[in-house]
N, C-alpha and C positions, 0 to 999 in steps of 0.2 A: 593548486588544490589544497596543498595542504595548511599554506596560508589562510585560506578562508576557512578551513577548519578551527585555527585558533584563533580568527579572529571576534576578539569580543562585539564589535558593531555585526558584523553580519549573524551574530546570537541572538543579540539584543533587539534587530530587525525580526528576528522569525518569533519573537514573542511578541513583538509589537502587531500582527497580524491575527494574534488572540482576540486583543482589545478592539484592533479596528481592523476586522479584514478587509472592509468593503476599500478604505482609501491604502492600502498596504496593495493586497494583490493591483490594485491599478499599480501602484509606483512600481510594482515588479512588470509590468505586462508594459509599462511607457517610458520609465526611466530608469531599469536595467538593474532595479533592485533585486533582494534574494542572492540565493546559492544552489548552487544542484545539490556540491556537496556537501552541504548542511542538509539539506533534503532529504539526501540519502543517508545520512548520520540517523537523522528520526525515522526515517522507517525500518533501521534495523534495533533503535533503542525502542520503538513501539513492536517490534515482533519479543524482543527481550522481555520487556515488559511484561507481553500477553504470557508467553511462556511463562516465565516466573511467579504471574499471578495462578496459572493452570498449577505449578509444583507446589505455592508454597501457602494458597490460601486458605484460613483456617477452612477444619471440615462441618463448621455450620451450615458454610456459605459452598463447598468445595466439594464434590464426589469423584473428582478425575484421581486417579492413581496416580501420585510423581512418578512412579519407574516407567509411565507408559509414555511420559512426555518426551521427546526429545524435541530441544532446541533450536538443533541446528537444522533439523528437517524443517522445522519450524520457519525458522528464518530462511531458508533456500523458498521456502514457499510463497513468504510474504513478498519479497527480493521480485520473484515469477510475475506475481499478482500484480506488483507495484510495476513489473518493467509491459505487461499485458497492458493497466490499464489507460497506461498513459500512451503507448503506440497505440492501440485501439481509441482512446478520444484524440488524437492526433491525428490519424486517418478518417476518420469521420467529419472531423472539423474542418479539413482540407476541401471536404465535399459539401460543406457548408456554407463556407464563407467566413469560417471562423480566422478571429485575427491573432489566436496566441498563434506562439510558435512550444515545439517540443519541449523546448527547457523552463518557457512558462506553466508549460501541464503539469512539468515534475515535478517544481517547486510549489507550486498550487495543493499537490497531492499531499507531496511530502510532509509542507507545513502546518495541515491539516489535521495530523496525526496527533499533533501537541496535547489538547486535550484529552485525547485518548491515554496517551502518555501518563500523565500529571497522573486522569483519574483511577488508572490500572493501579498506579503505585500508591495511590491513596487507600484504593481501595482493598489493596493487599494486605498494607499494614492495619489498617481498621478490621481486619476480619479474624487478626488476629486476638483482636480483645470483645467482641463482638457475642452477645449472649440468641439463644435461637430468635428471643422476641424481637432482637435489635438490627437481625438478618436482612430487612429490608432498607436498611440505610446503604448497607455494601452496595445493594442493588440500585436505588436511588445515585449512586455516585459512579457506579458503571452506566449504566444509563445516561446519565447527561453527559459523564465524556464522550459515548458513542455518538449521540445526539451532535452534540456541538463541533464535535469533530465532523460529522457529515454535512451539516448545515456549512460548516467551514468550506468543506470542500466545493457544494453547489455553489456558491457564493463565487467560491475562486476559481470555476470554470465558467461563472459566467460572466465578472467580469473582464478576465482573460482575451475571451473570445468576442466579448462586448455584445453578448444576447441578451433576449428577454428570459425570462424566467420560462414561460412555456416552452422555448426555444431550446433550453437550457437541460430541459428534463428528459424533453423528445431525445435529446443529443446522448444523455446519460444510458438511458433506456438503447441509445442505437452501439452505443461506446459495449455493452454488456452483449450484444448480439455481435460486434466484431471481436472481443472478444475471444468468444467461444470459436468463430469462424476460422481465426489463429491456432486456439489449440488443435483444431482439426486439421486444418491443413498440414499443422507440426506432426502429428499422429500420423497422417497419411505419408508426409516424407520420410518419417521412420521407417513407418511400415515396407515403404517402397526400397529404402536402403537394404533393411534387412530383408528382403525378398531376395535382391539383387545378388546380395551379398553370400545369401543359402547358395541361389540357382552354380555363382563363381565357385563356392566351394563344395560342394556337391561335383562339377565336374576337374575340381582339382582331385576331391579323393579319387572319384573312375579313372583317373588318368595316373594316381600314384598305385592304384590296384593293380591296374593292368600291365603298368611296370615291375 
């Protein structure tokens, strides 16, 4: 892992996926291209990002309070989301017919983030110098990172999974309803622990009383 972390070709592949995603995610989904843990590098320098754009953006463009931001809540969150959506299209695609596998979803995801990346920190430091009139440039370049990063993403799950486009959305659309189905279930095992866990201790205290 930690190889591919410094290695410059497997860098230089996750931006090559900018230019061309459509022949990129194929080489990762047929001939074993990508990294996870590159993958996972950008989605924690994409939650960095977002936070740091929420702390440090001028207040043209900015009304969040820095003290209210915290980061690492932040990044715990993205981490969740990212490890949600990729076992939820995973499970779905299973039921599909879909031909990625797991480690193609992640890296699909992952690498998807790039232009969000770029255009958060672009759009950081631009809002820095940025007058009320010129407000709508920040916006324009958060914008097409989101944009392009999402088109990134549809692109890379479908052709992963080797669908049609209408195929592709259904799939995204049903990825968003397994989802949610996971948080719940995770809700309900809590819940059910902590029942459990009242009901055992509740009759530890009766039995430490009554001694």
């Amino acid at each position: 892992m930690i190889k591919e972390l410094f290695s410059l070709d497997k860098w230089k592949y996750a931006f090559y996926t900018v230019s061309h995603p459509m022949d990129a995610y194929y080489e990762i989904r047929h001939r074993g291209r990508g990294s996870v843990p590159v993958a996972i590098v950008l989605v924690i320098l994409f939650s960095l990002s977002f936070s740091i754009n929420r702390m440090s953006a001028g207040f043209i463009v900015n009304d969040v309070d820095p003290l209210e931001v915290n980061a690492l809540t932040e990044l715990v969150a993205v981490l969740l989301l990212y490890l949600l959506l990729c076992v939820g299209n995973w499970s779905i695609t299973c039921l599909m017919e879909g031909e990625g596998r797991l480690k193609d979803i992640a890296i699909a995801i992952g690498y998807a983030l790039i232009p969000m990346i770029i255009c958060f920190n672009i759009g950081t430091i631009l809002s820095q110098f940025v007058s009320l009139e010129e407000g709508a440039f920040y916006w324009i370049i958060i914008a097409l990172g989101v944009a392009y990063g999402l088109i990134m993403m549809l692109m890379g799950i479908m052709v992963v999974h080797n669908y049609t486009l209408a195929k592709t959305l259904v799939t995204i659309l049903l990825t968003f309803i397994a989802v949610f189905i996971i948080i719940f279930v995770v809700l309900l095992f809590v819940n059910l622990i902590n029942q459990v866990y009242s009901f055992f201790y509740s009759i530890y205290q009766e039995l430490m009383y009554r001694a």
